[in-house]
N, C-alpha and C positions, 0 to 999 in steps of 0.2 A: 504493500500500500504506500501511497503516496504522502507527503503529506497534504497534499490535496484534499485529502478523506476526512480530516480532521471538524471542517465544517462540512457536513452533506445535506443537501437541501431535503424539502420533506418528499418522502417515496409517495407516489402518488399515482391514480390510474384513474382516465379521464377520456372523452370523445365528443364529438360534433356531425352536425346534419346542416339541413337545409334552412334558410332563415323563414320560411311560413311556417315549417315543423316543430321549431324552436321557440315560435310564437303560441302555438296551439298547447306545445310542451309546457309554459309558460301558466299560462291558466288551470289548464288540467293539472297540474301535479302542486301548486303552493296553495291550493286551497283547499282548508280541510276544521275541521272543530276540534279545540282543546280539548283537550280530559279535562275528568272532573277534577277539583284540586281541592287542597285542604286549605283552611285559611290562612295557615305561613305562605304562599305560592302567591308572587304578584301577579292577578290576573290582566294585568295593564300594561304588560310588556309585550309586544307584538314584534315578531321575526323581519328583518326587514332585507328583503332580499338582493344579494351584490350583483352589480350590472358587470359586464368587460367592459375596458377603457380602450381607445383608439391606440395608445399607446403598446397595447399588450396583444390589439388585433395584430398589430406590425411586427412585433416580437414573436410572435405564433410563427408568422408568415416567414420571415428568417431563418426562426428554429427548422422548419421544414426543411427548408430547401437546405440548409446545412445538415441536416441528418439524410438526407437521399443523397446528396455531393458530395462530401467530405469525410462523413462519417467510414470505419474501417470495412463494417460490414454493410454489403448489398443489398438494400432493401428495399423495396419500394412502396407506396402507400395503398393499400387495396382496400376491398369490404375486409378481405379477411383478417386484414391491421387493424380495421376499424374497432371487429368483432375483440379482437383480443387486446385495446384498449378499454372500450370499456368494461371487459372483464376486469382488467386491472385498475382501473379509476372505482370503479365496487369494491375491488380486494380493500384500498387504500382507506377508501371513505366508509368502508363497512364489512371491514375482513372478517369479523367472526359473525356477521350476519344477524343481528341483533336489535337494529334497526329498522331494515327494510321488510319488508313482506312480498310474498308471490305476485301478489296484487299489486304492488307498487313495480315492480320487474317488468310484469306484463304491458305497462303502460309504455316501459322503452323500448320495445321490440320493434317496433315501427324505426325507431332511429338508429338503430346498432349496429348495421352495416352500411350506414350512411355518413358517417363520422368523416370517412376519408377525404371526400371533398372538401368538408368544410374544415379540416383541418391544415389543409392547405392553403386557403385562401383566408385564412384568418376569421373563420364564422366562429364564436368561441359560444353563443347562447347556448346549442345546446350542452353543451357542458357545465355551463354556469347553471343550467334550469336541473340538470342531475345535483349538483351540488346543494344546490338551496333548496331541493325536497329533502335531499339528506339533515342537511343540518335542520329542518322543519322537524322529520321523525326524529333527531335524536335528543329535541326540546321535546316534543311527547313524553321519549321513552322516559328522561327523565322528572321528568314532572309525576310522571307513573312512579314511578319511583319514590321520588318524595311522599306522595301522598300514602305509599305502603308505610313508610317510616313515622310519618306523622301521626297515620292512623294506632303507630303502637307495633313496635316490631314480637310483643309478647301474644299477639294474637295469630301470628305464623306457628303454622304446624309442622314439628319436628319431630311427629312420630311417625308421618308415615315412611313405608320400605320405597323412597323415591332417590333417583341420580339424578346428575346435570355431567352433561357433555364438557369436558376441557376446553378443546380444541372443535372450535366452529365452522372453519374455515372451509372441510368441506362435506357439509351438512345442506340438507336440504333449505332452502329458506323457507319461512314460516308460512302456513297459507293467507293467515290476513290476519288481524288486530287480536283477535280472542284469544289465540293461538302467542302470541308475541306476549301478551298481556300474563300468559301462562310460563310462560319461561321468562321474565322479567320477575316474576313470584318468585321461583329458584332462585334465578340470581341475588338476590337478596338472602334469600333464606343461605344461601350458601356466603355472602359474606358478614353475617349476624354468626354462621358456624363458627368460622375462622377465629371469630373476633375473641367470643364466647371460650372456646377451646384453647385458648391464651389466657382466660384469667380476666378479660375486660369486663365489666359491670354493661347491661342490658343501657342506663341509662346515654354512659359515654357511648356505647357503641352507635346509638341513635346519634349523638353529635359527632359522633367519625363521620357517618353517613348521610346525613343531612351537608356537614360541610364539604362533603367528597362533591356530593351529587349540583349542589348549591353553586359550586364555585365552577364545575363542567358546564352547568346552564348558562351561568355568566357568560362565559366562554364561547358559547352556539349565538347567543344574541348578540354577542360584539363579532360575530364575521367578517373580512373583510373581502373585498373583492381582490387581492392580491390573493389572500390565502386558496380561493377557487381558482386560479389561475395558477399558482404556483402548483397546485396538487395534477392538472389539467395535464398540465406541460410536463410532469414527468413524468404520468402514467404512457403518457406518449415519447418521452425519447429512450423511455428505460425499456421500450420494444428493440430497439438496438441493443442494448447493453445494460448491468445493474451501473456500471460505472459514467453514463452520457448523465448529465441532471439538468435542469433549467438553475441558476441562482435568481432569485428575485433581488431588487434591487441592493431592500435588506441584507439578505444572505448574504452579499457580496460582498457588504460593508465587511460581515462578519469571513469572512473567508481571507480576505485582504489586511483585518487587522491579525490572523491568523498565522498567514503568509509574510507577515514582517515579526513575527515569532514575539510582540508586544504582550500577546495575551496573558493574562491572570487567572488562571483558576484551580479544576483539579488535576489536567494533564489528563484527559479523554475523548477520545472520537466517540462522537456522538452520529445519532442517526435517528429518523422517524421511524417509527414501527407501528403504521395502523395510529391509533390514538395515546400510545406509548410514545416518550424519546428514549430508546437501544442502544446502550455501550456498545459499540463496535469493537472497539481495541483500546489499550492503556499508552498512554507515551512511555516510554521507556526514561524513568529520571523522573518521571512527574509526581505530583502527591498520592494522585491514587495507585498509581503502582507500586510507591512504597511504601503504602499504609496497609496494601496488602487484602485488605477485604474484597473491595470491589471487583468484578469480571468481567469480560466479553458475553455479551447475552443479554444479561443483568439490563431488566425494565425498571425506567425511573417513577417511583409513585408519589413522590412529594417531594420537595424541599426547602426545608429551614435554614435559619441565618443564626449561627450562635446559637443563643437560649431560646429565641424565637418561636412561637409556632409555627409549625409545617404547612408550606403554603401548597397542597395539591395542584397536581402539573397535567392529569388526565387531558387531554384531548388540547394542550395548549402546544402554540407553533414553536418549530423546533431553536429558531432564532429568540425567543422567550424562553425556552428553557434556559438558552445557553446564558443570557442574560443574567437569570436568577443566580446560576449556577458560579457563576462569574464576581468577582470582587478582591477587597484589596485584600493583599497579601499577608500573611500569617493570622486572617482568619478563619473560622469555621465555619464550613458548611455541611448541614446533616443531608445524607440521601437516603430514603425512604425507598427501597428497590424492591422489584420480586426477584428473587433470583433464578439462574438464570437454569438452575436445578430442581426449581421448588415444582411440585406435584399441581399447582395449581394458584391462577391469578392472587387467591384471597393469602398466599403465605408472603410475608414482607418480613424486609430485617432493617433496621435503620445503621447508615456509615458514617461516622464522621472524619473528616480532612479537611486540614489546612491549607487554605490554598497559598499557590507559590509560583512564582516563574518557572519552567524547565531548564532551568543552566544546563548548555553545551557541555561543561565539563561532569556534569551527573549523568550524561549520555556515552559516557568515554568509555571505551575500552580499556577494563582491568583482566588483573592476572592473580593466577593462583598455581598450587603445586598440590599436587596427590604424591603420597609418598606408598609405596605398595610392595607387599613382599609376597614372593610366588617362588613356592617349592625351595627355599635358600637364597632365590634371586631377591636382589630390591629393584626396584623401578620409580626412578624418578618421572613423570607425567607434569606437564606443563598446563595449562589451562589460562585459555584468552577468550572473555566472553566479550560478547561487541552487541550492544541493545541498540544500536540502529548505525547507517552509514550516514557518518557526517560529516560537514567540512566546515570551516568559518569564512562562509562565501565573503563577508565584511574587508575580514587580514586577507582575502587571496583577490582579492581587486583591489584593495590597497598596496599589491606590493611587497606585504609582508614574509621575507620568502621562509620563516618558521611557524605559519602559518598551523592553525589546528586542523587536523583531517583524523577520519578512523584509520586508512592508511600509516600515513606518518605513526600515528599510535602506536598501531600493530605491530609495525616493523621495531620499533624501540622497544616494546616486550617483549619479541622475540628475542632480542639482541640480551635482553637482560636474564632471558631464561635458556637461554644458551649458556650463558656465564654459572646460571646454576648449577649445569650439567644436564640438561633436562634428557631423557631416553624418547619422547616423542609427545605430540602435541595436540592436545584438544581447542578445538575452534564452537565456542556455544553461542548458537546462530537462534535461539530459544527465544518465543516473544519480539525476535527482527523482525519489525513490519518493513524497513527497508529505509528509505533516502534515497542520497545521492546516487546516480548510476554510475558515473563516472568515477565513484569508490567502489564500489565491485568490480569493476573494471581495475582499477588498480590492486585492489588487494588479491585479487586471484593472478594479477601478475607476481606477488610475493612469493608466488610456489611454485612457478614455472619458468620455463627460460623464457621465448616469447609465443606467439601465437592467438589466434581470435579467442573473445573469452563469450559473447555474446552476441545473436543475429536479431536484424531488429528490420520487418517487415512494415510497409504501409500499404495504406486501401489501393495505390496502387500497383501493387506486387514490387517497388521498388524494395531492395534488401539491403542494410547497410551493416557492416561489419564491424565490430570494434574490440580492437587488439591491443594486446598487453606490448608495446614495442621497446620495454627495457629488460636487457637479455639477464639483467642481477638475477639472482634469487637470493630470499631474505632466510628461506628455510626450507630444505630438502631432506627433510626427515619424514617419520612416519606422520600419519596425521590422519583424526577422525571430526567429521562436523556432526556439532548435535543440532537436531532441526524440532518442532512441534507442528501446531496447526496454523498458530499464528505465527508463523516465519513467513514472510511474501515480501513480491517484491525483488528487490535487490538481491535480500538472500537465500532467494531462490536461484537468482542467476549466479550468485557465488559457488551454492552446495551443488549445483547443476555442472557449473564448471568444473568443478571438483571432481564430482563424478564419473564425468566423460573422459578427464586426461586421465583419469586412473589413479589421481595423485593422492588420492586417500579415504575412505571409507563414510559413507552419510547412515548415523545414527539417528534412532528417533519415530516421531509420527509425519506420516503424509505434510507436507507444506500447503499450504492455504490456495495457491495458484492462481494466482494477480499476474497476470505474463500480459497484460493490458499497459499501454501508453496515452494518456489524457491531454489534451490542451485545453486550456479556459481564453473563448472568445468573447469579445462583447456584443452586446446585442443596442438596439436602442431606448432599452428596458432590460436591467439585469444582464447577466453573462451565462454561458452555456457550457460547460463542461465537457467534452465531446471527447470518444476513442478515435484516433487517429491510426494507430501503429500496435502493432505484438511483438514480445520479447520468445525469441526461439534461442534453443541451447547449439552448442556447436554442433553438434551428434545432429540435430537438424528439428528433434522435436521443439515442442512449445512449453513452456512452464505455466502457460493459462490454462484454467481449469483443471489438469491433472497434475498442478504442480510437481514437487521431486518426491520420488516413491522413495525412501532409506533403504539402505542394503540390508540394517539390522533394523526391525522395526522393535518400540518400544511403545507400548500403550500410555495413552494420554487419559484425562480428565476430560479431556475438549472436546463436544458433542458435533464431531462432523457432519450430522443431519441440519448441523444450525449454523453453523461456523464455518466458511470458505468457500469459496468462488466457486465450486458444484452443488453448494444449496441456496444458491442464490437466481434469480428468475431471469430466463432471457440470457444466461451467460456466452459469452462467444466459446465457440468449441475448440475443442485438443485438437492439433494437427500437425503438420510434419510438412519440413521445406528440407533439400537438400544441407546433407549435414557440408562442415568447410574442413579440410584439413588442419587435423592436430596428432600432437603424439600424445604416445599411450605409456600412460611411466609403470605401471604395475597392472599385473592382467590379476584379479585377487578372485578367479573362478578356483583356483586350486584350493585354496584354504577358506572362501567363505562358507560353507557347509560347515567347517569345522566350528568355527568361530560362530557361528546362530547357533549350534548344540551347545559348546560352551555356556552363554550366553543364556539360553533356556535355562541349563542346569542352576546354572547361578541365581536366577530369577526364581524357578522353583524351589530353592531353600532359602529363598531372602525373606526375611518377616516384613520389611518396607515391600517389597512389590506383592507381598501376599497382601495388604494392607493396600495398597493402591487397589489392586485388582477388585478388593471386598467395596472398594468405594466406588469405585466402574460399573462393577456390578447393581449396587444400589441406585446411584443415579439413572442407569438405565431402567433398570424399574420405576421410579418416580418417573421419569419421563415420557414410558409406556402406558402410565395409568391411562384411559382414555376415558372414566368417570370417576366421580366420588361421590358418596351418599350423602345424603340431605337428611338421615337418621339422627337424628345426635348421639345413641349409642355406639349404632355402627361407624358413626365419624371418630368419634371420640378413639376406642379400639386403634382406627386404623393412625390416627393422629399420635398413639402411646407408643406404638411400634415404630414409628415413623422417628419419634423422638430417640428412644431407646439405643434404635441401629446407629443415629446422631452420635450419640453420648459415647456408646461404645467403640465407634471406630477414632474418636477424639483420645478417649483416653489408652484405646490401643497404643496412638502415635506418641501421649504420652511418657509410655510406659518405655518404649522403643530409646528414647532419651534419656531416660532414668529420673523421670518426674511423676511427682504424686497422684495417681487419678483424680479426675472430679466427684465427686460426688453424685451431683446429681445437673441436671442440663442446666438449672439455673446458675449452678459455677460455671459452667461450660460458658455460659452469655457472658458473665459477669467478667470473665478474665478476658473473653473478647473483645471487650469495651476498653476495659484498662489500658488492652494491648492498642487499640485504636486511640486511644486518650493518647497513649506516651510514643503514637506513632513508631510504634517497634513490630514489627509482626514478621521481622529476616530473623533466618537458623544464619547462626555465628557459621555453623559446620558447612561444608562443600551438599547439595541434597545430592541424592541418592544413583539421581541417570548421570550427574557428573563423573561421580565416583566411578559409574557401570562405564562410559567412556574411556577412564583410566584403564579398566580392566580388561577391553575390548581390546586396546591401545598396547597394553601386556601380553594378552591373547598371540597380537597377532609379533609381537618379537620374539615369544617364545615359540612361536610355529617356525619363523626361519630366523635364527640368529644372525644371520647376515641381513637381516630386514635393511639395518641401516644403509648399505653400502647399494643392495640392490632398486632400495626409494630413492636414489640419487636422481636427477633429473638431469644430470648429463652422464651420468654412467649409461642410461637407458636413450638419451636423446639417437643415438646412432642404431641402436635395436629396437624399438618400437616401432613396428610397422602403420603407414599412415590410413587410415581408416579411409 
């Protein structure tokens, strides 16, 4: 990922027809009668519906024609684009389908394979007229809502044997009002569960919910015409790609104070999710990655200021989140999240972090040493972890020829870890969303003598090549890169490079597979985001979408169904260009067989991966759940186990350390907090796939003792045959 990603405008899915369609559209679908309300409910608020601006017809009209011309992939605008925008502008405006009714659906049919024209020529009504029914019903639903709560959430029935569905999204939608009005009942009853099964009193949980509901309505009645517009516009370019977006003009602001790296806050990509804002990814060096709670997935449910109360963020734009979230420095902000594990919307954990600038030098690559003893042998193990590719674009247009890079880094702890003695070298490429290109480019010339490191394709099949062309090498030793899911990006193209020359072994989980290149154009309204180009490996494949497969894989935490460029909608696909000549410094088909039994064996007597494994296993169950009961007993039951399994694999890891179990989940919370209060939540010690790197790294010197002499890169430059 880019840093590009770090502002993402809101995901949206959206379409157009014909301007008398659009008129008729118009009428028929904004007129309809409130629910009944209870006297809290001001009935005096009235929806007032956003028009397009000429401004943003014109910006339509652009985006267009830039996404048919320019854009990487070939697409053109037909019914059948039409049809699967606005399936996409519903996903966006009403993903779990909770809103709308059959009834309402059937009213669009007429216009659904008509879009395409009018998306062309900048007719933006219909789309605005889908928007502004939407935000109609979702003042209904919640008014419905309210009035449940007001009426006294003690008059919900909790005993009978009834479920509610998770996951809505592909569910039938409801056939009309009564039907909707009945699973809007659930819903509630099932967040009065949650609440309840925590220990919250019956009263506050009515003022959780009131001000949930309260502050969402707020929210539908202040619409603006930007927000239908901006959601419009990228249910439509995200048919190319997850990665083309519209910025409003907003966004841009925020994207640009981004881009001059000014910002204050917690250090996270953020993203729309439906009427969630989605952690994307953590900055590497930022507050929240090193406060350690927060994840990728992870939905924001509120956020407070300090001591403050928690301002809920439900259905607010994602340039207002950012805002909230945003402030001066070495204060606190609490986030209210579902995680990104949890069984279901109604479980939340609140995080606090300090917010802070991302210093450069908190992004820097450090070094460490594993010291390891095998059969009599010791083995010294080097260890360079690099949390993103950076350089201080500032010092290197100034002139400044000691400028900071992850390069330059690199090479000076290698230099230093040669002086150790080091026996061979881990590269932790772990959580690298990526940077600079032009440092993967360099740093994989630190292992090579010269040659292409990276192939980079555009929409017009033009290929351009870019090579390592200094013949040094900084380090010709053995060497393995540890990867995850969130590795993309750059270090994809580095562990890929890796790969291909044979120059060392990729550890780890599947890579994220970002092999996409972005430009940000302007428009005469907001800027456009757009794929232009792909990132192919020398060997000739693509590192998009099927990013780098590891030679040793290692199970992750990270739910691949949720997380990286093949669960993401519209992705451009895996493919293959002519690979370019390189050499091959180690052919490691002879001993890799060996080294994954190893490896296994080691993993199956380890108490840490047996412990990982037991928590892969449980999240994948929580994950899997696709209901939960609306019993209070039967909640309750599955809510103690749920807890339980919590508690136990906690104080497993514990115990692993040689610390005191918890007692009971409430110390569990309680020490969590602490740890979030004193901003501490890093193990002093190397964790556990580090160490398994070290071992790998052992593995394979004790298969050929001459490992060192045969990894040379010009011992082999004369015998490696050229691919």
């Amino acid at each position: 990922m880019t840093i590009a990603e770090r502002i993402v405008a809101q995901r949206a899915p959206s379409k157009n027809a014909r301007t008398g369609i659009c008129k008729a559209l118009t009428i028929a679908l904004l007129v309809s009668t409130p629910l009944g309300l209870s006297a809290k409910v001001d009935d005096s608020l009235v929806y007032e519906p956003v028009a397009p601006t000429i401004d943003q017809a014109r910006a339509n009209i652009l985006i267009a024609r830039q996404l048919q011309f320019t854009h990487f992939r070939d697409l053109g605008i037909s019914d059948e684009l039409s049809g699967d925008v606005f399936d996409a502008y519903l996903e966006y405006l009403d993903g779990q389908r909770i809103y709308l009714t059959q009834e309402d659906l059937n009213k669009f049919n007429r216009v659904k394979t008509q879009l395409g024209a009018a998306l062309k020529t900048g007719q933006l009504q219909p789309g605005f007229d889908i928007y502004n029914l939407v935000q109609q019903r979702i003042i209904e639903r919640l008014q419905f809502a309210l009035s449940l709560i007001n009426d006294g959430i003690d008059k919900l029935d909790f005993a009978a044997n009834e479920t509610i569905l998770l996951d809505r999204s592909e569910t039938s939608w409801e056939a009309d009002k009564a039907a909707l009005d009945a699973l809007w009942v659930k819903r509630i009853k099932n967040a009065v569960l949650a609440q309840r099964l925590n220990g919250t009193e019956d009263e506050t949980i009515e003022e959780n919910l009131r001000r949930r509901y309260e502050g969402q309505l707020k929210r539908a009645y202040q619409a603006r015409s930007e927000d239908a517009f901006q959601a419009y516009m990228n249910a439509f370019t995200g048919m190319w790609d997850p990665h083309t977006s519209y910025f409003s003009p907003r966004t841009s602001e925020n994207f640009n104070i981004n881009m001059s790296l000014s910002l204050e806050g917690i250090g996270a990509v953020l993203q729309s999710d439906n009427e969630y804002t989605k952690v994307v990814r953590l900055v590497p060096g930022g507050p929240a990655s090193k406060q350690g709670q927060l994840q990728p997935a992870d939905r924001i449910v509120s956020v407070a200021q300090g001591e403050e109360k928690p301002v809920n963020v439900i259905g607010w734009r994602l340039d207002e989140v950012v805002d909230l979230i945003r402030g001066p420095r070495n204060s606190v902000v609490t986030l209210e999240v579902i995680p990104a594990n949890a069984s279901d919307e109604t479980i939340t954990k609140a995080i606090a972090i300090k917010r802070d600038e991302v210093k450069l030098e908190e992004q820097s690559a450090s070094k460490d040493v594993i010291e390891l003893e095998r059969s009599g042998t010791d083995y010294t193990v080097g260890v360079i972890t690099i949390p993103t590719f950076y350089a201080d674009f500032q010092a290197m247009q100034a002139g400044d020829p000691n400028y900071k890079s992850t390069t330059r880094d690199v090479r000076n702890l290698i230099t230093e870890l040669e002086q150790d003695g080091v026996d061979g070298l881990v590269i932790d490429l772990r959580n690298n969303g990526g940077g600079a290109l032009h440092e993967a480019n360099d740093l994989v010339g630190l292992f090579i003598d010269e040659g292409p490191t990276v192939q980079i394709r555009n929409a017009n099949n033009d290929v351009q090549v870019l090579n390592d062309e200094d013949p040094s090498v900084a380090y010709d030793g053995p060497l393995v890169v540890l990867t995850n899911r969130m590795s993309a990006s750059a270090s994809e193209i580095f562990a890929g490079a890796i790969q291909d020359y044979g120059r060392g072994l990729v550890v780890g989980s599947q890579t994220f597979g970002k092999g996409t290149v972005q430009a940000v154009r302007p428009l005469n309204h907001g800027q456009l985001k757009i794929t232009q180009s792909k990132f192919y490996r020398v060997s000739g494949g693509s590192t998009q979408h099927k990013g780098v497969i590891p030679d040793i894989e290692i199970p992750s935490r990270i739910d691949k169904s949720r997380i990286g460029e093949d669960a993401l909608e519209h992705a451009l696909p895996w493919d293959q260009i002519e690979a370019v000549p390189h050499e091959r410094y180690f052919d490691f088909s002879g001993i890799i067989d060996e080294l994954r039994k190893r490896h296994e064996e080691r993993f199956s007597a380890s108490p840490e991966f047996s412990l990982l494994q037991q928590e892969i296993d449980f999240l994948k169950k929580q994950r899997e759940m696709e209901t939960v009961s609306l019993n209070f007993d039967s909640r309750k039951s599955q809510h103690e186990q749920i807890e339980r399994t919590r508690l136990t694999i906690a104080n497993a890891r514990r115990e692993l350390r040689g610390e005191e179990p918890f007692a009971t989940l409430e110390d569990l919370e309680d020490w969590q907090d602490q740890q979030a209060a004193d901003l501490d939540t890093t193990d002093d010690e190397l964790d556990f796939v580090i160490r398994e790197g070290g071992h790998i790294m052992a593995d394979m010197l004790e298969l050929d003792r001459q490992m060192a002499s045969i990894m040379s890169p010009r011992h082999l430059a004369a015998q490696a045959p050229t691919p």
